[in-house]
HTML snippet that shows the backbone in 3Dmol.js (N, CA, C, O; Angstrom):
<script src="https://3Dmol.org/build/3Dmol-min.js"></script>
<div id="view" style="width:600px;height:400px;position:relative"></div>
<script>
const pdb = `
ATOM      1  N   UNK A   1     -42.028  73.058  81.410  1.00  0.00           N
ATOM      2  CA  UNK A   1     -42.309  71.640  81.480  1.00  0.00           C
ATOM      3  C   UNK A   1     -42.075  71.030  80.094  1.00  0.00           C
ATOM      4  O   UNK A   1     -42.637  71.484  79.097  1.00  0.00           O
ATOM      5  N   UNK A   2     -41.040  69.754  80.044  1.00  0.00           N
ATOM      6  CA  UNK A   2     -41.125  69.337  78.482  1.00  0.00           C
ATOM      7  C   UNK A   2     -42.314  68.543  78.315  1.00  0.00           C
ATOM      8  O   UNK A   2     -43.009  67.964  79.150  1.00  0.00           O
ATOM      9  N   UNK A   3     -42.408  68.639  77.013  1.00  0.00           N
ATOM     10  CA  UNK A   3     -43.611  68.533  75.792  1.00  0.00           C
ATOM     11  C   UNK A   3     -43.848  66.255  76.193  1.00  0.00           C
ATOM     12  O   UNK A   3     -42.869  65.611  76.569  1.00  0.00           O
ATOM     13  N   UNK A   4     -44.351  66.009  76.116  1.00  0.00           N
ATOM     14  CA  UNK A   4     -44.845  64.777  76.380  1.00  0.00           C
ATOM     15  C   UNK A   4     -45.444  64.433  75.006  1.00  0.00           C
ATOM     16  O   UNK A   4     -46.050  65.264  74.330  1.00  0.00           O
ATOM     17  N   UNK A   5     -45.211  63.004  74.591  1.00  0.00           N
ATOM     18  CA  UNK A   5     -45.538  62.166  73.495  1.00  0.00           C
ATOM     19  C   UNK A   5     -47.048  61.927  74.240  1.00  0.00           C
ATOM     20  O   UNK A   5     -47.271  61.537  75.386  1.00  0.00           O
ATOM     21  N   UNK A   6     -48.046  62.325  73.114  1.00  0.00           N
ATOM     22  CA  UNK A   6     -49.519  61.725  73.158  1.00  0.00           C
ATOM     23  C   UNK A   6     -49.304  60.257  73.006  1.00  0.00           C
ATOM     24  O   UNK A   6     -48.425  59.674  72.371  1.00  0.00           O
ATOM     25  N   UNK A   7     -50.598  59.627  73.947  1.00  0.00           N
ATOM     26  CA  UNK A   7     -50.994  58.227  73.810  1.00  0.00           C
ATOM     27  C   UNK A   7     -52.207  57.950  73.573  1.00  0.00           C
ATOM     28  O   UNK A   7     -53.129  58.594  74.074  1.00  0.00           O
ATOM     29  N   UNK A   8     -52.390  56.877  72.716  1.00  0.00           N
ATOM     30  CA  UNK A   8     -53.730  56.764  71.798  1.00  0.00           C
ATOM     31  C   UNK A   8     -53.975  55.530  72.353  1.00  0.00           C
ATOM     32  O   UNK A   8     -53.104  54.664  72.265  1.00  0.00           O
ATOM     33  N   UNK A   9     -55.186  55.269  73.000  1.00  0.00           N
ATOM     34  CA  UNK A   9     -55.890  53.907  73.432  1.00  0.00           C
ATOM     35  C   UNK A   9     -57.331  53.559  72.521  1.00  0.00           C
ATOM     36  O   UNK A   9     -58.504  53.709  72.862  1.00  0.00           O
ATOM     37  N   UNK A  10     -56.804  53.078  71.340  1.00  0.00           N
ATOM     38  CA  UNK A  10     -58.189  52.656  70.586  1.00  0.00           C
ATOM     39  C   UNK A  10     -59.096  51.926  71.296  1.00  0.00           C
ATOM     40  O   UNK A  10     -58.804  51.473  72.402  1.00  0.00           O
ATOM     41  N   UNK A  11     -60.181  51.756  70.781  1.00  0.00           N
ATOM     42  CA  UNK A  11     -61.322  50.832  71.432  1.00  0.00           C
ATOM     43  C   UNK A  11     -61.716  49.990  70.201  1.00  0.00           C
ATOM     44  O   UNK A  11     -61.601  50.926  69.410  1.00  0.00           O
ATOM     45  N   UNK A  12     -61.952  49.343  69.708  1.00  0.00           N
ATOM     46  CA  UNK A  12     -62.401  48.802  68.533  1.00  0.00           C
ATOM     47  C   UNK A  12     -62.618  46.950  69.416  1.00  0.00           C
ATOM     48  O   UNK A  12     -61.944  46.369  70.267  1.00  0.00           O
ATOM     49  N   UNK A  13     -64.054  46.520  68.551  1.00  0.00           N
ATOM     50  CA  UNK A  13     -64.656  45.365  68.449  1.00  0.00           C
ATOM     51  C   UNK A  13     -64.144  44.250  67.730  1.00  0.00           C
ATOM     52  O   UNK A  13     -63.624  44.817  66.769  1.00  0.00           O
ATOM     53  N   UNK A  14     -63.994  43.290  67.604  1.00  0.00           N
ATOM     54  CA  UNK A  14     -63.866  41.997  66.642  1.00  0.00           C
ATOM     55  C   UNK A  14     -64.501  41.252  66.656  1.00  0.00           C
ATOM     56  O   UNK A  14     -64.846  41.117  67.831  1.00  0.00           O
ATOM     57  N   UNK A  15     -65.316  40.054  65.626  1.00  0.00           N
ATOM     58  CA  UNK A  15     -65.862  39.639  66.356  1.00  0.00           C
ATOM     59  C   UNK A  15     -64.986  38.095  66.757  1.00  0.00           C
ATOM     60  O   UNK A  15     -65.546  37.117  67.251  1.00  0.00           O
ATOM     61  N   UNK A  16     -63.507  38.171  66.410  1.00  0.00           N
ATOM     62  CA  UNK A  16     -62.686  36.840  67.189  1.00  0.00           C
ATOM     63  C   UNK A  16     -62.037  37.980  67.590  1.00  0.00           C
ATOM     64  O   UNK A  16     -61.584  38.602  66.629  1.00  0.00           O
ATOM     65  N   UNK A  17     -61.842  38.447  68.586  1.00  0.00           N
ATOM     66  CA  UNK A  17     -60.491  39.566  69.475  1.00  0.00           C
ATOM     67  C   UNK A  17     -59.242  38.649  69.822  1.00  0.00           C
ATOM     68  O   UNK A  17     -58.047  38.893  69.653  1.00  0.00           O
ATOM     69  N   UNK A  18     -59.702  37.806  70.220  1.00  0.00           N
ATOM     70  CA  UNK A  18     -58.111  36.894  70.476  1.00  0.00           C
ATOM     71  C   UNK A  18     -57.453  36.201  68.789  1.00  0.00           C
ATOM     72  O   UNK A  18     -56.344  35.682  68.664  1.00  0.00           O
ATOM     73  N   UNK A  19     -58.037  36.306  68.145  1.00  0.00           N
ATOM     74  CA  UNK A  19     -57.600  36.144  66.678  1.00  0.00           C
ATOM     75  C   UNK A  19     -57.287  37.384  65.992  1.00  0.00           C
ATOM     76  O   UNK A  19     -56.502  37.236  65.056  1.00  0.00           O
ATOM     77  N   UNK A  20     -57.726  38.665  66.225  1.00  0.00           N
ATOM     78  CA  UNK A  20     -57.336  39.849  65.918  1.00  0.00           C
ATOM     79  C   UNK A  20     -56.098  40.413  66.571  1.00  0.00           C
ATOM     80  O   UNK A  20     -55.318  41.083  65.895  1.00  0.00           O
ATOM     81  N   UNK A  21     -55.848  40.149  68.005  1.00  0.00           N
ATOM     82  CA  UNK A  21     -55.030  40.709  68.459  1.00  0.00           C
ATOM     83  C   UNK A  21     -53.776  40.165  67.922  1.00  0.00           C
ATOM     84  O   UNK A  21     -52.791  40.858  67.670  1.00  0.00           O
ATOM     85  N   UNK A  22     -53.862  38.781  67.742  1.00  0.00           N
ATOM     86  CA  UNK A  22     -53.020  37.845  67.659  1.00  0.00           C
ATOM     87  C   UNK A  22     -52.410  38.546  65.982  1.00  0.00           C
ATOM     88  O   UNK A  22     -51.263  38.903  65.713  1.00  0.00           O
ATOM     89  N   UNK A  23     -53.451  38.557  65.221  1.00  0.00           N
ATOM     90  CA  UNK A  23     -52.838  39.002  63.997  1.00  0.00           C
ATOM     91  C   UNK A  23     -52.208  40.502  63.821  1.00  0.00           C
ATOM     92  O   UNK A  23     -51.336  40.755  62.989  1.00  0.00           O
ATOM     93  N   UNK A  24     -52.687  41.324  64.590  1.00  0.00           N
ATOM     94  CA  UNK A  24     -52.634  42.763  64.604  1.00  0.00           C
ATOM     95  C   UNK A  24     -50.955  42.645  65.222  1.00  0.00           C
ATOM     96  O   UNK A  24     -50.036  43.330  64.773  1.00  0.00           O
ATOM     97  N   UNK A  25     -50.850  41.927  66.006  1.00  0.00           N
ATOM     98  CA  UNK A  25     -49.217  42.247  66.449  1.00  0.00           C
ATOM     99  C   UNK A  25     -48.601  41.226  65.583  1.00  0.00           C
ATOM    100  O   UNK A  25     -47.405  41.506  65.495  1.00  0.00           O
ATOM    101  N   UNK A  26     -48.819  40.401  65.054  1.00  0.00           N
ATOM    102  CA  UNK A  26     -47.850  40.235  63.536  1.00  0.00           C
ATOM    103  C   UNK A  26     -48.492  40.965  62.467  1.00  0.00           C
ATOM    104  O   UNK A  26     -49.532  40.350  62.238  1.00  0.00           O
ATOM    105  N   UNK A  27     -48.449  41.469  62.077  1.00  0.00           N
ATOM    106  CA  UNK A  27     -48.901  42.032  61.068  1.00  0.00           C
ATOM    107  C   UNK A  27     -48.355  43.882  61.209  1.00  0.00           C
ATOM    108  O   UNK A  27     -47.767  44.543  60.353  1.00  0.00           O
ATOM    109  N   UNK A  28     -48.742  44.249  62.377  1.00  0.00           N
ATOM    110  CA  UNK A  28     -48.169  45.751  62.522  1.00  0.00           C
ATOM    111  C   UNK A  28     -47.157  45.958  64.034  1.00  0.00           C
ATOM    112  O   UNK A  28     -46.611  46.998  64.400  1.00  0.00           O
ATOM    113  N   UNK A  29     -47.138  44.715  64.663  1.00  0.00           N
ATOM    114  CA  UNK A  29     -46.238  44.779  65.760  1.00  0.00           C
ATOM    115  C   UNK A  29     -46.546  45.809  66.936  1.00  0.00           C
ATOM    116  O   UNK A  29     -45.616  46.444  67.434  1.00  0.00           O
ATOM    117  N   UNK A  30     -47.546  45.932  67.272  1.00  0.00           N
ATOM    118  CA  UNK A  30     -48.625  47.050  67.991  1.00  0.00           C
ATOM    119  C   UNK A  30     -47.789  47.007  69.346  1.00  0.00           C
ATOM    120  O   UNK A  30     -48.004  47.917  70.147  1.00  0.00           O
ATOM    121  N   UNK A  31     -46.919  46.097  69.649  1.00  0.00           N
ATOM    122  CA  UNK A  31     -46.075  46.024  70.728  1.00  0.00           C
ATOM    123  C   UNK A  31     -44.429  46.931  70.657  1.00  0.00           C
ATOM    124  O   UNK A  31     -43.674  47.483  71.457  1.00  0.00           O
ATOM    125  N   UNK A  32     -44.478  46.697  69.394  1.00  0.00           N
ATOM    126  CA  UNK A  32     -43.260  47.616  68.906  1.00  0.00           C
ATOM    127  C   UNK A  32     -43.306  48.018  67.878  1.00  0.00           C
ATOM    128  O   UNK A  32     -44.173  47.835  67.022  1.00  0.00           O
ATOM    129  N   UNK A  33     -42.310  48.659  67.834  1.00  0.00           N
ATOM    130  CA  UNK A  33     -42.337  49.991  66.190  1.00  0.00           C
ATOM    131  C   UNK A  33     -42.391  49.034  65.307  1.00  0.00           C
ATOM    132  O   UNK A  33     -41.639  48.093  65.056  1.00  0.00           O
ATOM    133  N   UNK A  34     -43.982  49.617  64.603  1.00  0.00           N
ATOM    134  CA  UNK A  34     -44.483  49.495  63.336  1.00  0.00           C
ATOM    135  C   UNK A  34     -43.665  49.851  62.063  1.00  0.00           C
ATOM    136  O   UNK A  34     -43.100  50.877  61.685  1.00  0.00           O
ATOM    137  N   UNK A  35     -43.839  48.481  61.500  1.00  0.00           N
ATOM    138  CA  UNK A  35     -42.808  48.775  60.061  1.00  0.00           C
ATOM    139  C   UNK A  35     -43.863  47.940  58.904  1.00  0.00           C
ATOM    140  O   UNK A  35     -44.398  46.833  58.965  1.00  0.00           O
ATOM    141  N   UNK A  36     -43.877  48.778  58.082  1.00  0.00           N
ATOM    142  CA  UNK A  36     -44.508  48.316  56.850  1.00  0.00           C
ATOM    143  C   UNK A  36     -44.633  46.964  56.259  1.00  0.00           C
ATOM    144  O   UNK A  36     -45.578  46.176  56.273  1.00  0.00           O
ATOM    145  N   UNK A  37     -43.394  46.880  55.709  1.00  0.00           N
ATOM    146  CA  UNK A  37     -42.627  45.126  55.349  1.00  0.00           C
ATOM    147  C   UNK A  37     -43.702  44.136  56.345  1.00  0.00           C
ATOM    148  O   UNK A  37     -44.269  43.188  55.800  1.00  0.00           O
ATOM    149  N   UNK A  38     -43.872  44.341  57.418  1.00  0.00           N
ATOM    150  CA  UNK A  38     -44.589  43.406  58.859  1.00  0.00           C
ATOM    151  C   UNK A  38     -45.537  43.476  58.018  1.00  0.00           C
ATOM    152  O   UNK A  38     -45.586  42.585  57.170  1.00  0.00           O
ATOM    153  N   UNK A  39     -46.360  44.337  58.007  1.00  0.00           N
ATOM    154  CA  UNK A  39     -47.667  44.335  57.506  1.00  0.00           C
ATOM    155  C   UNK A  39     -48.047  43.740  56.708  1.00  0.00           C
ATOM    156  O   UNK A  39     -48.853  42.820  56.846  1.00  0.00           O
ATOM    157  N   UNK A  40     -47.516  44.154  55.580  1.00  0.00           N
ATOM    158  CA  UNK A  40     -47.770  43.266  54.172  1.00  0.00           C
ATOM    159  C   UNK A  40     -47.069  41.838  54.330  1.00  0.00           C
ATOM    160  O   UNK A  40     -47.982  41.027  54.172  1.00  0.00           O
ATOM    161  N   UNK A  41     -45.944  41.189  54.554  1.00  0.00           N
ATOM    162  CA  UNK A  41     -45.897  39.938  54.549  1.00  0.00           C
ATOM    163  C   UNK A  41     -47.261  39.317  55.489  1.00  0.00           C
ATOM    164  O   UNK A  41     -47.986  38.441  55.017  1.00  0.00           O
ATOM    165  N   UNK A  42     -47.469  39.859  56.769  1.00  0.00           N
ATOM    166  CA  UNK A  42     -49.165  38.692  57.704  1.00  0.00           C
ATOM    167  C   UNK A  42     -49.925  39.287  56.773  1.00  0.00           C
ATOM    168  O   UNK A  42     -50.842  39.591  57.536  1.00  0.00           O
ATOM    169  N   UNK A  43     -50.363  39.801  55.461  1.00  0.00           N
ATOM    170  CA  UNK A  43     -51.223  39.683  54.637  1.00  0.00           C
ATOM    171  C   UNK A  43     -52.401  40.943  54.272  1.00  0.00           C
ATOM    172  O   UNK A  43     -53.395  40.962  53.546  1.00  0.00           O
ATOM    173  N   UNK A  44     -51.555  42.247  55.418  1.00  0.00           N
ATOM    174  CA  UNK A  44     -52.500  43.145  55.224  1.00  0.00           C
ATOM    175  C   UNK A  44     -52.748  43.667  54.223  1.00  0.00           C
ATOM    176  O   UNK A  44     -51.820  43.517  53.429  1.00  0.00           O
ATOM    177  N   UNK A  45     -53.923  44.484  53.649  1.00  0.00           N
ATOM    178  CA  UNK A  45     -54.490  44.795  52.419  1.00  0.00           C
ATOM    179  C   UNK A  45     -54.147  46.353  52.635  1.00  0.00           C
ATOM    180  O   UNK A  45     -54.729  47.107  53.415  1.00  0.00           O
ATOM    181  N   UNK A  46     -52.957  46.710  51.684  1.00  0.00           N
ATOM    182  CA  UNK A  46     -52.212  47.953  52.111  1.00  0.00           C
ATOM    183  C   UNK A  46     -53.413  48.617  50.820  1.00  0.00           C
ATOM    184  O   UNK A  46     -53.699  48.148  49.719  1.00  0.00           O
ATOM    185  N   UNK A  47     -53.830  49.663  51.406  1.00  0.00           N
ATOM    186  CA  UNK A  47     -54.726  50.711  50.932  1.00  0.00           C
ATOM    187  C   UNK A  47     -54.088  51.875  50.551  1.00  0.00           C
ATOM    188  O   UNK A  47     -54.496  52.528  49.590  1.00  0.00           O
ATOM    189  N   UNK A  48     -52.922  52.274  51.347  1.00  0.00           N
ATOM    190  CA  UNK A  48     -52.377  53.897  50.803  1.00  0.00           C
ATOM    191  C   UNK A  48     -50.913  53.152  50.788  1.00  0.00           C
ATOM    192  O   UNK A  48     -50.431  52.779  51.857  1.00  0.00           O
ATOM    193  N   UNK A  49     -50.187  52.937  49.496  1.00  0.00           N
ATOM    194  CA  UNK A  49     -48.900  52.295  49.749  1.00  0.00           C
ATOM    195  C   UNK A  49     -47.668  53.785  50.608  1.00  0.00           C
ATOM    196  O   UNK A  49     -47.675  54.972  50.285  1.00  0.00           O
ATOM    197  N   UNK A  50     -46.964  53.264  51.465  1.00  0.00           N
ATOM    198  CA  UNK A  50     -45.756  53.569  52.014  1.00  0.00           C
ATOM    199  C   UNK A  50     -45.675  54.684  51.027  1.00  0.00           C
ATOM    200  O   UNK A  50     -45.962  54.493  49.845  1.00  0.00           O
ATOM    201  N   UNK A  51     -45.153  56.263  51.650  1.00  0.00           N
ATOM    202  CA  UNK A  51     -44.545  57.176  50.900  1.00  0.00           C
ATOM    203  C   UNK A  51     -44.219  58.434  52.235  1.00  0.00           C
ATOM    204  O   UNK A  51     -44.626  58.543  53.392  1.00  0.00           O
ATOM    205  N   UNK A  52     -43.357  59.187  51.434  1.00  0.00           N
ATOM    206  CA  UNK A  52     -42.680  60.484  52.345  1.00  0.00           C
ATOM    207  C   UNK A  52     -43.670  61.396  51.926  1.00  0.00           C
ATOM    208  O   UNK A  52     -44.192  61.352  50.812  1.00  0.00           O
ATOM    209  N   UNK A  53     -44.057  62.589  53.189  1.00  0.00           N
ATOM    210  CA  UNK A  53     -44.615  63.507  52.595  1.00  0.00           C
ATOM    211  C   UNK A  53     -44.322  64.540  53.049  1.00  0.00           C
ATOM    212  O   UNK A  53     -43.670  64.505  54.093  1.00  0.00           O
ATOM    213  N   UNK A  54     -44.591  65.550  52.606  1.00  0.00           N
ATOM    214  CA  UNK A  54     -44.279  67.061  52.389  1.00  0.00           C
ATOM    215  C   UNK A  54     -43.879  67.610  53.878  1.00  0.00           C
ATOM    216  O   UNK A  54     -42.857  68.268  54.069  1.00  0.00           O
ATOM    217  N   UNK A  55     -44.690  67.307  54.777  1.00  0.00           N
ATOM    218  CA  UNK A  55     -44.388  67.609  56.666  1.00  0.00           C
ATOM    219  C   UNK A  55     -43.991  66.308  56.641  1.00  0.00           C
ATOM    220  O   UNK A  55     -44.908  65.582  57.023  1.00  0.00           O
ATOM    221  N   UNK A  56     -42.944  65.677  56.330  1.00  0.00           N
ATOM    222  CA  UNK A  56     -41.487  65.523  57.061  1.00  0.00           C
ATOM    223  C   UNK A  56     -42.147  64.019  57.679  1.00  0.00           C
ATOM    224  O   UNK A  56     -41.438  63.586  58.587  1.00  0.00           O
ATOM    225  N   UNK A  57     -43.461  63.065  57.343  1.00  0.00           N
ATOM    226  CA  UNK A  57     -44.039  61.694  57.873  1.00  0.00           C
ATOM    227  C   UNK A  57     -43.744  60.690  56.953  1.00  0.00           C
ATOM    228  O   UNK A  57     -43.770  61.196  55.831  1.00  0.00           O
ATOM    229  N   UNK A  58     -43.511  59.656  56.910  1.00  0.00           N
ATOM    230  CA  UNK A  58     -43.235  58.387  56.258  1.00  0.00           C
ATOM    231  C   UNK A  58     -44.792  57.237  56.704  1.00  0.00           C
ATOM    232  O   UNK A  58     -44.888  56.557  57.726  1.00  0.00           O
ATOM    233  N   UNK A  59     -45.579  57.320  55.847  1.00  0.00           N
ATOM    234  CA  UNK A  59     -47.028  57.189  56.077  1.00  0.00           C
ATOM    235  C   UNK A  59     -47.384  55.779  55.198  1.00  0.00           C
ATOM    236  O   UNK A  59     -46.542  55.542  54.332  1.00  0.00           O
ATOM    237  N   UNK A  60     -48.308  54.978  55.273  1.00  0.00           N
ATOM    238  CA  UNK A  60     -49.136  54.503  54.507  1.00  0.00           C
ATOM    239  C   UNK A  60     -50.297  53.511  55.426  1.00  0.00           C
ATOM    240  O   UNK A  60     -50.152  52.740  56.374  1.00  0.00           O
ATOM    241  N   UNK A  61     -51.031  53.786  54.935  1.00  0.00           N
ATOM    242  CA  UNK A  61     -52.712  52.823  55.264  1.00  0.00           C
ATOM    243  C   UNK A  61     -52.957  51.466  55.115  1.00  0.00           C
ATOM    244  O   UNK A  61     -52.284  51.033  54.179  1.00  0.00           O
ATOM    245  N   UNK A  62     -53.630  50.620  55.638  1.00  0.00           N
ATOM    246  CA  UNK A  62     -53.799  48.791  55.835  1.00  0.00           C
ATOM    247  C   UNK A  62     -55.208  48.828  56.240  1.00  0.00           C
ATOM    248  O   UNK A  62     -55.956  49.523  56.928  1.00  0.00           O
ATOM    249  N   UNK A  63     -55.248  47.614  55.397  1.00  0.00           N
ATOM    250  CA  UNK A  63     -57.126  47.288  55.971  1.00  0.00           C
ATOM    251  C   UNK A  63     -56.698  45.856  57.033  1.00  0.00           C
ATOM    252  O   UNK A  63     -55.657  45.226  56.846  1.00  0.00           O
ATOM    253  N   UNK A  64     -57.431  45.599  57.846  1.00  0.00           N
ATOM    254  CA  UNK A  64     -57.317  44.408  58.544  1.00  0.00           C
ATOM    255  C   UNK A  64     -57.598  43.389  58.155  1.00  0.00           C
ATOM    256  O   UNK A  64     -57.315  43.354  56.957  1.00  0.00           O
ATOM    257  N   UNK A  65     -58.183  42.111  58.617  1.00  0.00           N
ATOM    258  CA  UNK A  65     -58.772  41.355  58.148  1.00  0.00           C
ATOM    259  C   UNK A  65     -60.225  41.062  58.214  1.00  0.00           C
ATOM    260  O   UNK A  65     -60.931  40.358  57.492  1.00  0.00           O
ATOM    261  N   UNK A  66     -60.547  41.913  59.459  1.00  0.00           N
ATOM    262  CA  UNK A  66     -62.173  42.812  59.961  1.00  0.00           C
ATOM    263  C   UNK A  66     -62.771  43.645  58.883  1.00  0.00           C
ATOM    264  O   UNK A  66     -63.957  43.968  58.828  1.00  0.00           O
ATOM    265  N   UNK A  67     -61.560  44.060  57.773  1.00  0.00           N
ATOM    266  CA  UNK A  67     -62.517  45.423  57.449  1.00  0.00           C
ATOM    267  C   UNK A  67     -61.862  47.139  58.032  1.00  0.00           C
ATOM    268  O   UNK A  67     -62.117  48.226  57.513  1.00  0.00           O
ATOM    269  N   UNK A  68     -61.034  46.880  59.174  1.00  0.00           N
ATOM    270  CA  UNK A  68     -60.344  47.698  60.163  1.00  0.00           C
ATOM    271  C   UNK A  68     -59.826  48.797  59.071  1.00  0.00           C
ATOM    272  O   UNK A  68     -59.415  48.310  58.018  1.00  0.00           O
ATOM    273  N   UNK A  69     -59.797  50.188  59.188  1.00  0.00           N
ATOM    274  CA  UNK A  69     -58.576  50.702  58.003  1.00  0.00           C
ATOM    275  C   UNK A  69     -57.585  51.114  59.252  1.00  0.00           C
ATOM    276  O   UNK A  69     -58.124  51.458  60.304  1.00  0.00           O
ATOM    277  N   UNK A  70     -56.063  51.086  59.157  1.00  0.00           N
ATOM    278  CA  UNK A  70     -55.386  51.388  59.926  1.00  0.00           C
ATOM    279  C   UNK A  70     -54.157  52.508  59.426  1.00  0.00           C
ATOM    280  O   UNK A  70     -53.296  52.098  58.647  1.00  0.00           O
ATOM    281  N   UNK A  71     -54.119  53.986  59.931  1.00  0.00           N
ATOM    282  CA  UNK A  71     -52.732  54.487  58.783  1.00  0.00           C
ATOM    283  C   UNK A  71     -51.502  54.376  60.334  1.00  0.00           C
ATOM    284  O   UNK A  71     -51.711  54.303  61.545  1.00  0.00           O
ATOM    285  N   UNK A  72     -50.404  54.407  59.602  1.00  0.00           N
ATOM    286  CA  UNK A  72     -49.494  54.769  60.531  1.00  0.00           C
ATOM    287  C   UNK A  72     -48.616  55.322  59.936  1.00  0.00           C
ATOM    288  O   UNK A  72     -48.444  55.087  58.740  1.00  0.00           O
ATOM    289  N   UNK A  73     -47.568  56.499  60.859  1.00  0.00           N
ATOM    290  CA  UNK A  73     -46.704  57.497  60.427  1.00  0.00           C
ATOM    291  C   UNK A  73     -45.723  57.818  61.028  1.00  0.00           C
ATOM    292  O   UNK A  73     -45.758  57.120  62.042  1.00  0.00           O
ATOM    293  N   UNK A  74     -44.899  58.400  61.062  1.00  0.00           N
ATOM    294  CA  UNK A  74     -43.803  59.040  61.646  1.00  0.00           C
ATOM    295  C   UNK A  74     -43.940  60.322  62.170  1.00  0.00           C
ATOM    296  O   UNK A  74     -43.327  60.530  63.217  1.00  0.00           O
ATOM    297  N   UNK A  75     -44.571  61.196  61.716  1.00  0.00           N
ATOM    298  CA  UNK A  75     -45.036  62.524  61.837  1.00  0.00           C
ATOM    299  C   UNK A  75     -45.013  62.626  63.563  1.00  0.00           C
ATOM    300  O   UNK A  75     -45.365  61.909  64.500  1.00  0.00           O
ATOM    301  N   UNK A  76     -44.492  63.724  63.411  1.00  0.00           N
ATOM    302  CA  UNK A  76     -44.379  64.126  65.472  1.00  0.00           C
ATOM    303  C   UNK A  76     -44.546  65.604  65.553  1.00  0.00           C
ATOM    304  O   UNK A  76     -43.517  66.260  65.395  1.00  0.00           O
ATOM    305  N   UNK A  77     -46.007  66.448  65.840  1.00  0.00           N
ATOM    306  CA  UNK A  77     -46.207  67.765  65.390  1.00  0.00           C
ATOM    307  C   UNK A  77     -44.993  68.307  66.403  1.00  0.00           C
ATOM    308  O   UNK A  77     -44.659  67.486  67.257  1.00  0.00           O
ATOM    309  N   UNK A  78     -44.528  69.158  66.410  1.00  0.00           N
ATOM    310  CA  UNK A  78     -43.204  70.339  66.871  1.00  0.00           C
ATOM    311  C   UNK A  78     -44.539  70.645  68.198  1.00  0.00           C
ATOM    312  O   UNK A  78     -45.770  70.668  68.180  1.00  0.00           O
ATOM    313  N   UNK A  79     -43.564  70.824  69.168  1.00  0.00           N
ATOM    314  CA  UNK A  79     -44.531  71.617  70.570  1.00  0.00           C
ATOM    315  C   UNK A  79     -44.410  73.202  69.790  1.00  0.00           C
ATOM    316  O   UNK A  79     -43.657  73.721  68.966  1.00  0.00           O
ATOM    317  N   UNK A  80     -45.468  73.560  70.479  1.00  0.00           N
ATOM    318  CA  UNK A  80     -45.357  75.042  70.148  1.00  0.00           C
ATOM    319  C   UNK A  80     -45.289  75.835  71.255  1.00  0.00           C
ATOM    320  O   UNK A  80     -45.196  77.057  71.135  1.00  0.00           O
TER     321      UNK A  80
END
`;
const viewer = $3Dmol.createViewer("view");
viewer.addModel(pdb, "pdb");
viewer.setStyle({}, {cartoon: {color: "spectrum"}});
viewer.zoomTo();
viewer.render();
</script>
């Protein structure tokens, strides 16, 4: 049977959600592939700047405007 991409359904609070959502998909494009540049121009507070690392991920961290910390990556573990 081939290996299947995990799916992640966060749960998280706001206390404006229709103002969060609204910013969260400009800002990281939660609808489509996440790119850095997005982030930081809607104003996110990049915490771990953009870098390559050693297992082969293109990574860096964002705070929201909640307080939220958010990382995102490239990293795709190998099926075993």
């Amino acid at each position: 049977m081939p290996a299947q991409t995990p799916n992640l359904f966060p749960f998280m609070r706001f206390a404006d959600a229709e103002g969060a959502l609204g910013w969260l998909s400009r800002a990281f494009g939660l609808n489509e592939r996440v790119v850095y540049a997005r982030a930081k121009a809607a104003g996110a507070e990049i915490v771990r700047e953009i870098e390559d690392t050693p297992y082969e991920s293109r990574e860096y961290t964002a705070r929201d405007p909640e307080g939220h910390v958010w990382s995102f990556g490239t990293y795709r573990p190998q099926a075993t």
